[in-house]
C-alpha positions as CSV (number, residue, x, y, z in Angstrom):
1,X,-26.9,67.6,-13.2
2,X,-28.4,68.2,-16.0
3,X,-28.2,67.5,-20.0
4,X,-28.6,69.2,-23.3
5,X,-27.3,68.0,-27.0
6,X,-26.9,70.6,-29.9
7,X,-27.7,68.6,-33.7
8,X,-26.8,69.7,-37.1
9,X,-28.1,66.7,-38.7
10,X,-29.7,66.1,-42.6
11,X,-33.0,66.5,-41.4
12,X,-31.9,70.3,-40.1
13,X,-28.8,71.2,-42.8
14,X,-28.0,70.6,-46.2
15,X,-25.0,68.9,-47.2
16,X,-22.9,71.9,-47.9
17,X,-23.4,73.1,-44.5
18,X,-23.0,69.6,-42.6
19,X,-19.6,69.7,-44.6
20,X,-18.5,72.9,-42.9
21,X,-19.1,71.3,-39.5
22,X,-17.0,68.1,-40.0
23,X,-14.6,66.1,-37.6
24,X,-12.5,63.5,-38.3
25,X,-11.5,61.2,-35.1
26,X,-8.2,62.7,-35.3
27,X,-9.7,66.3,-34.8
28,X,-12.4,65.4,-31.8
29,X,-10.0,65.2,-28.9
30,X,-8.5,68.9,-29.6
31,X,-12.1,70.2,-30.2
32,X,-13.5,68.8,-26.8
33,X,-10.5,70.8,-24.9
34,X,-11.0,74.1,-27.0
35,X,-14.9,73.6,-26.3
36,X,-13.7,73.2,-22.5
37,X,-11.5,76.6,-22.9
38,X,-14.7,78.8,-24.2
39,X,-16.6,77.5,-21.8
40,X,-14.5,78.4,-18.8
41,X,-16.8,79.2,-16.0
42,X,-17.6,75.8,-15.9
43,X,-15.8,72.2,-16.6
44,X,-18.8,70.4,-18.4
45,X,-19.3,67.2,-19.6
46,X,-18.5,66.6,-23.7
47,X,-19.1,64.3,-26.2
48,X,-19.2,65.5,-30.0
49,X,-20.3,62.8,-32.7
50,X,-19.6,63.9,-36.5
51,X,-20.7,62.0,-39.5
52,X,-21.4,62.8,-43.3
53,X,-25.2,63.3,-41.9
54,X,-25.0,64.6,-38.4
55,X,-23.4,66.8,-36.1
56,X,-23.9,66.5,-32.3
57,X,-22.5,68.1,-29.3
58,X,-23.8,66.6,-26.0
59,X,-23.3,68.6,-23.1
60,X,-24.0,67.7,-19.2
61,X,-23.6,70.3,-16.7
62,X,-24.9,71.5,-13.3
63,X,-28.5,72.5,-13.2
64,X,-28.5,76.0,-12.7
65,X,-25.9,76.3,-15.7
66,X,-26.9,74.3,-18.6
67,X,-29.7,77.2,-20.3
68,X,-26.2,79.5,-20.0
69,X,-24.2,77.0,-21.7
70,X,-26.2,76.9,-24.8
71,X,-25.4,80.0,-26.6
72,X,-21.7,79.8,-25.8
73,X,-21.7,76.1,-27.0
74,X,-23.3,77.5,-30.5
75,X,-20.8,80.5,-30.7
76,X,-17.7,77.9,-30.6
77,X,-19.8,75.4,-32.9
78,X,-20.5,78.5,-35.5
79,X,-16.9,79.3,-35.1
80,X,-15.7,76.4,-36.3
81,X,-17.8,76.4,-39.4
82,X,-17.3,80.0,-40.1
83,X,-20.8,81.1,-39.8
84,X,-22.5,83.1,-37.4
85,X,-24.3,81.6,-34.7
86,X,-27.9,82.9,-35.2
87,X,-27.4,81.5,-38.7
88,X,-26.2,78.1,-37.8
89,X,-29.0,77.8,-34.7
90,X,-31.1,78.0,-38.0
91,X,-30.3,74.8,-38.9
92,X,-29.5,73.6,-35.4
93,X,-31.8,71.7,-32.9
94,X,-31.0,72.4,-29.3
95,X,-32.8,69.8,-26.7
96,X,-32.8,69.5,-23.1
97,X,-33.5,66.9,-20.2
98,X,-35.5,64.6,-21.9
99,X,-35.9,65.7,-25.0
100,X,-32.1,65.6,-25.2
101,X,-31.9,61.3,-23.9
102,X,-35.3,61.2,-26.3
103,X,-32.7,62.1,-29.9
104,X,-29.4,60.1,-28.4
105,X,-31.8,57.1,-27.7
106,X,-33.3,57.7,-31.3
107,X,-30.2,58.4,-33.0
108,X,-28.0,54.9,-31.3
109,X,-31.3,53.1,-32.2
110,X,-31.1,53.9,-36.1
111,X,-34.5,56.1,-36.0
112,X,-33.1,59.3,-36.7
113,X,-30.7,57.9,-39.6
114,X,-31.3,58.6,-43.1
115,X,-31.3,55.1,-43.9
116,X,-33.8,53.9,-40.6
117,X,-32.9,51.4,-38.6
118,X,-28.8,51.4,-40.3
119,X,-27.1,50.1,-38.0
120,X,-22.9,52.4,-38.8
121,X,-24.2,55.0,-36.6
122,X,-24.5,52.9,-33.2
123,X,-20.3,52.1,-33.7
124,X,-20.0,55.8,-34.6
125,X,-21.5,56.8,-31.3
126,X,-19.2,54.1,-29.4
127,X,-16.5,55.6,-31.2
128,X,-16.7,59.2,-30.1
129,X,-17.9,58.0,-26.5
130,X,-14.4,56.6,-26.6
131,X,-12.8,59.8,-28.1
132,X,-14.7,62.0,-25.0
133,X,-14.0,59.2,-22.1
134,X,-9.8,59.4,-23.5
135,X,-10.0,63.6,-23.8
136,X,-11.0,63.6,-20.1
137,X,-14.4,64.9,-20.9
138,X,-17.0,61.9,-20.1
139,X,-18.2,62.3,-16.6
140,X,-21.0,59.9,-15.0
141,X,-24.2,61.9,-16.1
142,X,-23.3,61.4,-20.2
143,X,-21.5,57.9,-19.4
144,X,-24.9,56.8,-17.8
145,X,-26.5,58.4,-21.0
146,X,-24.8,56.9,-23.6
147,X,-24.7,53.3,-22.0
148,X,-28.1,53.3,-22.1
149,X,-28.6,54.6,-25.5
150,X,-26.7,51.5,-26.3
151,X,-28.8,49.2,-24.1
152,X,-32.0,51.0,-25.6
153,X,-30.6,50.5,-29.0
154,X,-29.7,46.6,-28.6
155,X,-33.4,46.4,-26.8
156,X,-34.5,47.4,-30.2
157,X,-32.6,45.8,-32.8
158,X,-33.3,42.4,-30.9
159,X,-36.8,43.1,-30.3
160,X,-37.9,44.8,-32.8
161,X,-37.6,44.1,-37.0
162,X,-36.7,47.7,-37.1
163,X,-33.4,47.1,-39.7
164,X,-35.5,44.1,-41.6
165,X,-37.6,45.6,-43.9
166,X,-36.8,48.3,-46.6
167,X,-39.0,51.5,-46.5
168,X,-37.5,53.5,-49.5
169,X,-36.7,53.0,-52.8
170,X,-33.2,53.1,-52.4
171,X,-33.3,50.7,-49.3
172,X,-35.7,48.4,-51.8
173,X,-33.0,48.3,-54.3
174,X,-30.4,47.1,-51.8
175,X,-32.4,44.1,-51.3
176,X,-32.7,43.2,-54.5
177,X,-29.4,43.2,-55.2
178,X,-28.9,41.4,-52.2
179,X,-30.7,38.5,-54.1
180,X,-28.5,38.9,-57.6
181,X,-25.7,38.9,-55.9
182,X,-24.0,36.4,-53.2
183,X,-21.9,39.3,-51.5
184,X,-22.5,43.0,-52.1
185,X,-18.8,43.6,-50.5
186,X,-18.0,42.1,-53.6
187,X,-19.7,44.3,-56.3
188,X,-18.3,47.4,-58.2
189,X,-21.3,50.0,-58.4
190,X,-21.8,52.9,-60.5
191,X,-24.1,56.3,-59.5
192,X,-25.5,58.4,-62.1
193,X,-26.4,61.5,-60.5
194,X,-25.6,63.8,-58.0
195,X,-29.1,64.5,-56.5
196,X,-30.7,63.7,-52.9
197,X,-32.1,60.1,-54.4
198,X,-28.5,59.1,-55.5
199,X,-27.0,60.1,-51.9
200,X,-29.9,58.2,-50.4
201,X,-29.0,55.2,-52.7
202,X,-25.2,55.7,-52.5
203,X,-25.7,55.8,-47.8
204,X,-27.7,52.5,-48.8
205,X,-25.3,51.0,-50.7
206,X,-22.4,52.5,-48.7
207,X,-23.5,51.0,-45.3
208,X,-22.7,47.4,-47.7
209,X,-19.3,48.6,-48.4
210,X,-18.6,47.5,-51.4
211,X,-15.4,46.6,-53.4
212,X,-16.1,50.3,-55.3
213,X,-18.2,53.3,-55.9
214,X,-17.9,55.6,-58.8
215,X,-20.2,58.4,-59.5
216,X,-20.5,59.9,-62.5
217,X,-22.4,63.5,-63.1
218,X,-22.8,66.2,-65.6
219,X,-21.3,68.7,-63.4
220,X,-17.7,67.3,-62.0
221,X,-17.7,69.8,-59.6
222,X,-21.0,68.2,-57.7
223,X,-20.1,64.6,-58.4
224,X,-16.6,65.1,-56.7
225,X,-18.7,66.5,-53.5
226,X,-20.9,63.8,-53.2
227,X,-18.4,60.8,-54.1
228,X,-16.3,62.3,-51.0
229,X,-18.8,61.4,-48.4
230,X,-18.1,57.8,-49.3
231,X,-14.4,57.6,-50.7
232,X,-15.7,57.2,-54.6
233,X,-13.8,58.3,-57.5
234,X,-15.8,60.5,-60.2
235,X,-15.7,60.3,-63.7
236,X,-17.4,62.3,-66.4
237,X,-21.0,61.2,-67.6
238,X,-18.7,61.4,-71.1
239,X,-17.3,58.3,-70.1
240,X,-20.1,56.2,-69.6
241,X,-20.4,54.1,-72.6
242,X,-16.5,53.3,-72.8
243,X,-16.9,52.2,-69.1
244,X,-20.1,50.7,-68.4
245,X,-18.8,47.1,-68.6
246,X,-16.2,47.5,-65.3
247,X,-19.8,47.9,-63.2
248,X,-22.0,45.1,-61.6
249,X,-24.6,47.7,-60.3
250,X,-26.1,51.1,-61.7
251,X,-28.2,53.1,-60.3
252,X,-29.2,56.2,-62.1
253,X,-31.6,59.0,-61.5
254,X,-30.8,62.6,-62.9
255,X,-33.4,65.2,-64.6
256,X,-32.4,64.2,-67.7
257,X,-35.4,64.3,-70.7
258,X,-33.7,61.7,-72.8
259,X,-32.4,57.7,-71.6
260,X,-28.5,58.3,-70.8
261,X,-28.0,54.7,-70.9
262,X,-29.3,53.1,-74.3
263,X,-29.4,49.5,-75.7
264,X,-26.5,49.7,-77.7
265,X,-24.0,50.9,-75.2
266,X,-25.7,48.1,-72.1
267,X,-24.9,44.9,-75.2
268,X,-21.3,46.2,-75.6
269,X,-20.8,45.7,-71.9
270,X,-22.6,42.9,-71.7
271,X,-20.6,41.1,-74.3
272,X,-17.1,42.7,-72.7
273,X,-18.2,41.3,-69.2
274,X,-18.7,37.8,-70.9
275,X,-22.6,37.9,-70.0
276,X,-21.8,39.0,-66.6
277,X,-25.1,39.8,-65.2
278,X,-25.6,43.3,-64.5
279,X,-27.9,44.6,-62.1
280,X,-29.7,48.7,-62.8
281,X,-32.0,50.2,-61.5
282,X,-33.5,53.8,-63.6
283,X,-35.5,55.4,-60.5
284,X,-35.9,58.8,-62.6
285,X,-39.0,60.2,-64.4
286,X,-38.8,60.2,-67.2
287,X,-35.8,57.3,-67.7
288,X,-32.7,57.2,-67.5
289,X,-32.1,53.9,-69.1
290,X,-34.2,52.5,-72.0
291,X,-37.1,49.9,-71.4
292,X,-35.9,47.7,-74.1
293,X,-32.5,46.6,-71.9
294,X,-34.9,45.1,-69.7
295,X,-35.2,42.5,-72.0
296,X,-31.6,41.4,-72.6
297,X,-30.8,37.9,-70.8
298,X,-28.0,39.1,-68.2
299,X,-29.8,42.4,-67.2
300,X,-31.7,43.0,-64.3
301,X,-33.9,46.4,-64.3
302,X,-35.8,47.8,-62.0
303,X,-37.8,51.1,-62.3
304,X,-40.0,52.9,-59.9
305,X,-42.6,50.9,-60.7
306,X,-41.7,47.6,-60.0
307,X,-39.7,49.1,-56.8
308,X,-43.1,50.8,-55.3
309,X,-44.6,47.2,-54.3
310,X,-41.8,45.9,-52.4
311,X,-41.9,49.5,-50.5
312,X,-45.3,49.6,-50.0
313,X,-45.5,45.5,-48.1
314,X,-42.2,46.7,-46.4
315,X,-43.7,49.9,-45.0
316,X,-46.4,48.1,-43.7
317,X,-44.3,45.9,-42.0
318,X,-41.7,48.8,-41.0
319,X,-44.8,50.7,-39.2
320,X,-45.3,48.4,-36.2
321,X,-41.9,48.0,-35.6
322,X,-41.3,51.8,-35.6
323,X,-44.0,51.8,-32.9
324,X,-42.4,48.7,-31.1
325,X,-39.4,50.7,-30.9
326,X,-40.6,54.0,-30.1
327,X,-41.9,52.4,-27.0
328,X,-38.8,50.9,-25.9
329,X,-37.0,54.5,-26.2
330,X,-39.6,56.4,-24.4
331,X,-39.0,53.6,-21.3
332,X,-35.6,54.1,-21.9
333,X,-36.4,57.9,-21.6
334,X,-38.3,57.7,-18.3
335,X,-35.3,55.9,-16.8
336,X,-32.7,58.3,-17.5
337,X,-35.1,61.1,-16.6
338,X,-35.7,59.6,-13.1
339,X,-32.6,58.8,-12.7
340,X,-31.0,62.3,-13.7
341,X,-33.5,63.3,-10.8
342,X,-32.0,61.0,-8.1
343,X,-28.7,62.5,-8.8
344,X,-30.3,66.2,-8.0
345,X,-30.8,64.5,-4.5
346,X,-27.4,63.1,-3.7
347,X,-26.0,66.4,-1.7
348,X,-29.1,66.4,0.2
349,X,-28.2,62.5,1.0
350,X,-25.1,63.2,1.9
351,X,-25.8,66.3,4.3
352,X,-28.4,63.9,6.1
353,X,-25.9,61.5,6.6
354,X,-23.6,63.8,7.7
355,X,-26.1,65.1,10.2
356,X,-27.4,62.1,11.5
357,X,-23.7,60.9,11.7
358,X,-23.0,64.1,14.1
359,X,-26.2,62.9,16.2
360,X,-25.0,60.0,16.7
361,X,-21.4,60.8,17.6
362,X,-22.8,63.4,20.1
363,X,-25.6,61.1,22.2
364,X,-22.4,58.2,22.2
365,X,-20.5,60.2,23.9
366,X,-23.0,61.3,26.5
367,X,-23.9,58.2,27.1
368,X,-20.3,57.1,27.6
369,X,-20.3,59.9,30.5
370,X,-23.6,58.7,32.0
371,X,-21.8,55.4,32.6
372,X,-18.5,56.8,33.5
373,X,-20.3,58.6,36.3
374,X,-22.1,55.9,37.4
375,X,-26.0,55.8,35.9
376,X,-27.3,52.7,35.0
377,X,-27.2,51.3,31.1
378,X,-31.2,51.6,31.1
379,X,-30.5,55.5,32.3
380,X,-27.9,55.8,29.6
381,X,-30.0,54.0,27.1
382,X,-33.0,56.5,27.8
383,X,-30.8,59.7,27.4
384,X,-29.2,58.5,23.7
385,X,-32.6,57.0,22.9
386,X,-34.6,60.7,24.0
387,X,-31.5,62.6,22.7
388,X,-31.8,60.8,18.9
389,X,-35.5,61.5,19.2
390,X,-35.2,65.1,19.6
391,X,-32.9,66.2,17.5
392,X,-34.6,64.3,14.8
393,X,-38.3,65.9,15.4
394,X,-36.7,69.1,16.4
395,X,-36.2,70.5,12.9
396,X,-39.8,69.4,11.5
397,X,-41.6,70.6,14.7
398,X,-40.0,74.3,14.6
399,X,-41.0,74.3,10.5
400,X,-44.7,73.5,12.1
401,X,-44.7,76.2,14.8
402,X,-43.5,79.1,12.7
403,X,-45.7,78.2,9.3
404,X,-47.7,80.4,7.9
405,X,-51.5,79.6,7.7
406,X,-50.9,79.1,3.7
407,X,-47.8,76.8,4.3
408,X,-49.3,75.2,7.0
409,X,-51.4,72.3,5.3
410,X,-48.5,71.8,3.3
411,X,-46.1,71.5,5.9
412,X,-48.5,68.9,7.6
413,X,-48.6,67.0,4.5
414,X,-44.8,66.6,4.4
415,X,-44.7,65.6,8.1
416,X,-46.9,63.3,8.1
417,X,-45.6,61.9,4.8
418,X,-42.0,61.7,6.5
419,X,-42.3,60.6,10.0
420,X,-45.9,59.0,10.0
421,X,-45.7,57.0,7.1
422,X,-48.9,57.9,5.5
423,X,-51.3,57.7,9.0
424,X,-53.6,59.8,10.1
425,X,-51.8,62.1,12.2
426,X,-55.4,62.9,14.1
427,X,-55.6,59.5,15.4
């Protein structure tokens, strides 16, 4: 058997086009059969994993067949989206053997996540395991991959401080809310800004789940795109002022050249939240929200600036255990790899079982006949014992006789290997 895996992830795709390539759990089971039903010279082995950032097909098939599997797999995928299949291979990463264990390892163990080491995405993967085992499409080669993707994973959350430190600004200002706030399930947060910082800061923020999201954005149209990846509502950047007070967090960064959030408008909410403390965070250049609200009693502000130092100790920190746990997946790798090969081997095992097994049947029963007619049960034992013998040398000794000079050494090699054990067959 072998494997391959087909990713449209945020790394490869922008939004807009991940969008086109969504599933919801409800979808996944028909999806896997009509993948099945274009790919109808074979029954493969499916599993299809879709979030807001990634799309992932993992395939396992017979040897000879998984290169031809590729491009049909692509064509159904592109179909889907409505796009053609050269343009979404554009945006698509296609892997193999163990490149292909390398990503799933990756992916379960948070490394390939736009918020590294998250831990949502290892559920996720559990989640469409189960969808593929219940569609009748999980066979042994992807459930042995995915199990250990989940062992590999464990190995490096435990081992590793891989989810512990913060290596982004957004990830920075999690933790510092963290330390305002008791329980960020319980906070109402507000997004101004519909650019790639805010979607890194709202998949921060998200992964908390808290009580409610809002973003609000010049453009509507853009603010209701991104507020649907996490179940936000949108409101107008209008509306700010009027609202401010029903938030406990802000985070804003747009391209603005003028503060969007002054003084003024951060005392009135103040005073309507009954000193409240509110926690903001301007990560634009130039600002979003005016220095001077740093000094009010019940704010907390934090700018690029004072974010940079906790990002810089926790990338430090963040480095080792990225190597740590790089290490554990390429083990990881090496196992599946060598065990993927063991599998190539099983009909072999199984014909030389079968073989040996009509050996055996066929010396019993001459010996049983030696005995019926009289011989002795040393004579008998003799016959099986020379029978066994050379059946089981008469293969490699014809493959000696009729080599070739150039195959010969070769074939000496093997022999020797096989029957000798490793001596010297001129002794």
């Amino acid at each position: 058997m072998s494997v391959f895996a087909l990713s449209l992830n945020h790394h490869t795709a922008p939004v807009d086009l991940r969008g086109r390539f969504a599933f919801t759990l409800e979808q996944i089971p028909a999806a896997l059969h009509g993948l099945r039903s274009g790919l109808s010279r074979v029954t493969p082995e499916a599993a299809l994993l879709s979030t807001c950032n990634r799309t992932e097909l993992y395939i396992a098939t017979p040897t000879p067949q998984s290169r031809t599997l590729v491009r049909p797999t692509l064509e159904w995928l592109a179909a889907h989206g409505g796009v053609s299949a050269d343009e979404l291979l554009r945006h698509t990463h296609v892997m193999e053997r163990q490149e292909a264990a390398r990503h799933a390892f990756r992916v379960a163990s948070g490394l390939d996540s736009m918020v590294l080491g998250e831990a949502q995405i290892l559920g996720q993967m559990k989640q469409a395991v189960r969808e593929a085992d219940a569609a009748g499409m999980l066979g042994t080669t992807l459930h042995q991959l995915f199990q250990r993707s989940f062992s590999v994973a464990k190995e490096v959350r435990t081992a590793t401080e891989i989810g512990a430190h913060s290596i982004s600004m957004a990830a920075a200002a999690v933790r510092l809310a963290g330390q305002l706030f008791e329980d960020l399930s319980r906070i109402r947060i507000l997004f101004v800004g519909a650019g790639e910082m805010i979607e890194l800061a709202a998949t921060h923020f998200a992964a908390k789940a808290p009580r409610h999201i809002t973003i609000a954005n010049r453009t509507l149209e853009r603010g209701e795109k991104l507020a649907a990846q996490f179940g936000a509502e949108v409101m107008r950047l209008a509306d700010l002022p009027s609202r401010l007070h029903e938030f406990d967090a802000v985070v804003s960064c747009t391209a603005s050249a003028l503060p969007l959030i002054g003084l003024g408008a951060v005392e009135r909410a103040l005073k309507a939240r009954r000193r409240r403390p509110m926690f903001m965070v301007d990560l634009a250049v130039p600002r979003d929200i005016e220095p001077e609200i740093a000094q009010l009693e019940d704010v907390y502000l934090y700018t690029v600036d004072d974010l940079s130092a906790v990002v810089q100790t926790a990338g430090e920190k963040r480095q080792a255990a990225v190597a740590q746990a790089e290490a554990i997946i390429e083990s990881g790798v090496q196992n599946f790899v060598h065990w993927l090969d063991q599998r190539a081997t099983v009909p072999l095992i199984r014909s030389l079982n079968a073989q040996a097994e009509q050996w055996r049947q066929h010396e019993m029963a001459r010996a049983r006949k030696l005995l019926a007619r009289g011989d002795s049960p040393e004579e008998a034992l003799e016959a099986l014992a020379r029978g066994l013998t050379q059946k089981m040398l008469h293969g490699a000794m014809a493959e000696l006789h009729n080599a070739d000079p150039q195959q010969r050494a070769q074939m000496i090699d093997a022999v020797t290997r096989l029957f000798l054990r490793g001596e010297n067959p001129t002794r």
